[in-house]
N, C-alpha and C positions, 0 to 999 in steps of 0.2 A: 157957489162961491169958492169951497174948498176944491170943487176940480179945476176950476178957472187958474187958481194962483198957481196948482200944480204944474199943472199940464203948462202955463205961462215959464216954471221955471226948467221944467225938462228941454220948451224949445232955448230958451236961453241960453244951458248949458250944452245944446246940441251947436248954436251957434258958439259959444267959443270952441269948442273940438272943432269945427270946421275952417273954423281961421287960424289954430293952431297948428292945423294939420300938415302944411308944409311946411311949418319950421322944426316938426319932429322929423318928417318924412328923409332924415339925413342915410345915406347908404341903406342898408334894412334895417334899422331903428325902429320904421313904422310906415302901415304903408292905410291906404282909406279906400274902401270896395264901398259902391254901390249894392243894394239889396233889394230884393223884390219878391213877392209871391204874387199870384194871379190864377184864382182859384175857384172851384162851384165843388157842393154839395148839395145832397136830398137827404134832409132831415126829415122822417115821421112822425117826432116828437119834439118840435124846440124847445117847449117850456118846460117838459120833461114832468107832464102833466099826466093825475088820469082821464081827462077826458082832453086825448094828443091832437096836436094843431101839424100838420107837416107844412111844407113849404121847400122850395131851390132855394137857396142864398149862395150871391156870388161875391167871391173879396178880392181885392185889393191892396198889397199891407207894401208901399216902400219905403225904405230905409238906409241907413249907413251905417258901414261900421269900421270904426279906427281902430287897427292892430298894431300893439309897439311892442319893443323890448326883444324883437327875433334872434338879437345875438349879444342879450344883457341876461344876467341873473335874476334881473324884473321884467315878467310878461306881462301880454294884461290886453284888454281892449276893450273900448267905449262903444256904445249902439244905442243907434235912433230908430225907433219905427212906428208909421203912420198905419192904422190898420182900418178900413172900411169895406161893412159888410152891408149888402141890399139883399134885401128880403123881397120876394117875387110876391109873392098873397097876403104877407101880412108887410106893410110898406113903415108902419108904427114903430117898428122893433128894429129899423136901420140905425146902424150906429157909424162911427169913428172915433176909434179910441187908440191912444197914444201910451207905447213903453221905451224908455229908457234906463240902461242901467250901466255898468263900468263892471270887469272881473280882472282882480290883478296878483300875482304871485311871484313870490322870493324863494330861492333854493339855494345854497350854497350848500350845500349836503350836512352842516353840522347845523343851521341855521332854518326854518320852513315859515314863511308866511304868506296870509291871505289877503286880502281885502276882497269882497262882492255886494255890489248893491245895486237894487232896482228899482223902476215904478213902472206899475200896468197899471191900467185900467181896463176894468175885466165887466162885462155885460152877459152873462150865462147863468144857469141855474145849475146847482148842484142837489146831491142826494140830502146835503145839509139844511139849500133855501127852498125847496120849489112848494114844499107844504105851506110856506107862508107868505107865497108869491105864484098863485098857480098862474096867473092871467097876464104877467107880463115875464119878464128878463131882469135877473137881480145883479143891479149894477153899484159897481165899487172899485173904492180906489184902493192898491196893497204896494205900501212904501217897505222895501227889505233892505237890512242893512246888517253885514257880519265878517266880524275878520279874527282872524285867529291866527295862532302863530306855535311852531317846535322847535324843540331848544333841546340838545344834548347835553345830559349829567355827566355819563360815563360811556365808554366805549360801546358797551351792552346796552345803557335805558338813555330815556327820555319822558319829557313834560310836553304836552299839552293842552294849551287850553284858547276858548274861544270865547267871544260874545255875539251876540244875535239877537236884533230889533225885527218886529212884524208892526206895520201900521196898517188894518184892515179900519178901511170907511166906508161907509152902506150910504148911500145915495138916501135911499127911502128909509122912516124910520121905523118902522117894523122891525128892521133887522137891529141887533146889538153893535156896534164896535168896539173893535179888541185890539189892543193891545200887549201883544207878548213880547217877554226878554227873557231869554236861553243863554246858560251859561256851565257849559259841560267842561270840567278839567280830568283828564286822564293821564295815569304811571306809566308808561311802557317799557319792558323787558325781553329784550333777546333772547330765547327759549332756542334757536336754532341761527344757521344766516339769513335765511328768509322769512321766519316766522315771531313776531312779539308777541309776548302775555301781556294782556293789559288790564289797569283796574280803574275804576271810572266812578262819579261820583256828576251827576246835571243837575242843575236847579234852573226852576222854569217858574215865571212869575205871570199870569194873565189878569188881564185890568179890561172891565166889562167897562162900559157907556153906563150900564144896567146899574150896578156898582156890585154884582155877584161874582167877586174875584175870585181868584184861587193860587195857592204855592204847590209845585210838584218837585218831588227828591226819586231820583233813579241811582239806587245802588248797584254800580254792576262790575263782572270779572266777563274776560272775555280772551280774545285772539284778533290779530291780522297779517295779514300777508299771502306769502304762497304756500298753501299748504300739501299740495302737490304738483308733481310739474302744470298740470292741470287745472286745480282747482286753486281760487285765487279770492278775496275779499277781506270781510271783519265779519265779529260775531261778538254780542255782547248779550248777558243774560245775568239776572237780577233781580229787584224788589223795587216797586214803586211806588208813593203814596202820595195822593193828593187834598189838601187842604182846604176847606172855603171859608170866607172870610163871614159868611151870615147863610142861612137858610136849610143846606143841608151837612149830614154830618161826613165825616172822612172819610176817602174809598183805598183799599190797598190792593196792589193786585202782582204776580208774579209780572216783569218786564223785561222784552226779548229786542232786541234791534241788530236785524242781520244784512248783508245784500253779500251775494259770493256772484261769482263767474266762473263756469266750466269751460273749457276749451275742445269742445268736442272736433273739430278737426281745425286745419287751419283754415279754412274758411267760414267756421260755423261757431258761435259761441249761445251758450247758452246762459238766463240771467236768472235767479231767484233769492227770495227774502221772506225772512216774515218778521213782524212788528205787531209787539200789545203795548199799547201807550194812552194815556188820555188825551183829551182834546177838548175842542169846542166847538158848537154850529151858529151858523149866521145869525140865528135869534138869541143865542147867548146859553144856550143848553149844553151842560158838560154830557161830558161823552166817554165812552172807553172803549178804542179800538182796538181788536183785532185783526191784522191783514195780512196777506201771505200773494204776493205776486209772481209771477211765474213769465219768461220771456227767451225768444230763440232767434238770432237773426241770421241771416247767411248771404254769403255774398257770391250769387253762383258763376260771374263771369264780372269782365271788367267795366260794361255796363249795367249789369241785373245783379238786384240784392230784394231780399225777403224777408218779411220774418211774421212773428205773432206774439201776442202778450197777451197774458190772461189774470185777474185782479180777484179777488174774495174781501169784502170789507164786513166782518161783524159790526154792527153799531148798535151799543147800548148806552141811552140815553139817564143819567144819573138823576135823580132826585124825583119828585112827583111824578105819575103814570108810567115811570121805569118804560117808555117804549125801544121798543128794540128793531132794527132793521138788518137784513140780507142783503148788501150788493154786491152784484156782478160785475163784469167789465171787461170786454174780450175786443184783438180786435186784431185783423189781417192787413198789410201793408206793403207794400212793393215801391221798388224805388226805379227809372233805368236814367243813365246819366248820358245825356246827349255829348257835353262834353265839361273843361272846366269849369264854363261859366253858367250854363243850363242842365238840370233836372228834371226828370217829371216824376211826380208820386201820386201815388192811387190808394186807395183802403175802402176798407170796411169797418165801423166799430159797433160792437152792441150794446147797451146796457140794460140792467135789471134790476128791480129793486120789489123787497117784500117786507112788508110793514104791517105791524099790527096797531099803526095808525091811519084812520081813516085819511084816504085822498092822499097820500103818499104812496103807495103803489104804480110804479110805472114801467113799459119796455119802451125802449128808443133806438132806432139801427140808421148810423149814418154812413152815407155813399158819400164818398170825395173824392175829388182829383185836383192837380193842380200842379202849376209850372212855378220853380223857383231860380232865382240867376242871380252869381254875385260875383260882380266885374269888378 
């Protein structure tokens, strides 16, 4: 019933964007592209099971999207998309699922704000559900919703700060639903012309189905900007502590949240990060991550680009039987671009996972290819 009213009010709201669309479409104001993908992979492992089911699945996902604001201080733009997958050996696990969301932003250089918000509905297993779901596809619905906004003090500093909704809904009720709301304010200080010191302070609130909530506090001093002609992001490093409202007792842990970009020539960039934070898995099990991802892309001519990503996730799982998990996640990509309005992209992806829970253990390598167009 909950994905019925949904998915009822994303087309809803797709149908007014689309009737509104020429009356925004004034000069470059806004303009409305059709969207497509058309697509097959060889999956080895969909359920992401240990004892792995492969299967071809081929997709289907079209959609729209309205871009406005090309020559206002507020950008922004709405998207529809229809996404269906057919499964070749297992016909069970076909799906159609529907996302929509809107991303918009204000700049006035003394002034910065956001608005972003989503709905997917998402049919996959992850390293979080598939132990408690080995034998089908754990489907949900995740409503995102976050705007935030910067404001100048002094010539030097500025404020920051944001809010952010997650509504995660589990189809089946084995899984938990959660509900989290994030709320990071941070100082920033001019240290150089390119470079702020910044000092941060997030509260994070998650509200279980289960009723095993919990409050999280991140104390942190950090940086962003350029910090070489080259090297370029944010880095925040600090103290984190999370709360539970019944069952187990408090966990602290030193807390990192980075992502930088190197400029290794001008056609090549390189991406890395790492991140210790808590969390939660689909069954409602707190968690404490460590992850460190690593990424290269290049763009060798003016149809051929390349790259590869590589992920490290520690997963330690908080409160009774303490399990702990190792995943991996690497994975090779190519792009060539027929012309504006067509693409084709290819990859490889692998995963890995090592658990010292039983039937959690799994490897999965997917083959994909697929043509994208947006006219």
């Amino acid at each position: 019933m909950k994905t019925a009213i949904r998915t009822t009010i994303a087309l809803a709201a797709l149908s007014v964007v689309a009737q509104a669309a020429p009356f925004l479409a004034v000069g470059d104001s806004a303009e409305l592209f059709l969207t497509g993908t058309a697509g097959v992979r060889s999956d080895d492992n969909v359920l992401l099971s240990a004892n792995s089911k492969s299967d071809t699945i081929y997709q289907f996902a079209p959609g729209l999207d309205l871009v406005f604001g090309n020559n206002s201080l507020t950008k922004g733009h709405v998207f529809y998309k229809e996404t269906s997958d057919r499964y070749t050996n297992h016909s069970t696990l076909n799906t159609n699922l529907s996302s929509f969301g809107l991303a918009s932003a204000y700049d006035d250089q003394k002034l910065k704000m956001n608005l972003d918000s989503s709905f997917d509905q998402l049919a996959q297993n992850t390293v979080d559900t598939q132990a408690a779901n080995p034998d089908s596809l754990s489907r949900r619905d995740i409503f995102k919703i976050n705007g935030g906004s910067e404001i100048g003090m002094t010539d030097k500093s500025s404020i920051g700060a944001s809010v952010s909704y997650e509504d995660t809904d589990y189809i089946k009720r084995i899984f938990d639903d959660s509900k989290i709301t994030t709320v990071p304010v941070n100082y920033y200080y001019e240290v150089s012309p390119k470079v702020d010191m910044s000092f941060g302070y997030r509260y994070r609130n998650t509200k279980l189905h289960s009723g095993f909530n919990s409050n999280d506090s991140f104390y942190s001093v950090g940086a962003r900007g350029e910090f070489t002609p080259k090297l370029s992001g944010s880095v925040a490093i600090g103290y984190s502590q999370r709360t539970f409202s019944k069952g187990i007792k408090s966990e602290k842990t030193p807390g990192i949240d980075s992502s930088l970009t190197y400029a290794a020539s001008e056609k090549t960039t390189v991406r890395f990060g790492v991140s210790n934070d808590f969390g939660v898995s689909g069954v409602g099990a707190a968690q404490r991550n460590l992850s460190y991802n690593f990424g290269v892309q290049s763009k060798m001519s003016e149809e051929w680009s390349a790259g590869v990503n590589l992920s490290y996730r520690a997963i330690r799982y908080l409160g009774a039987g303490s399990r702990t998990d190792d995943y991996f996640e690497g994975g090779l990509n190519a792009t060539y671009v027929i012309n504006q309005v067509v693409n084709i992209v290819g990859g490889v992806t692998y995963r890995k996972n090592d658990s010292d829970l039983t039937g959690s253990n799994f490897d999965n390598t997917v083959y994909s290819l697929a043509a994208n167009f947006r006219y």
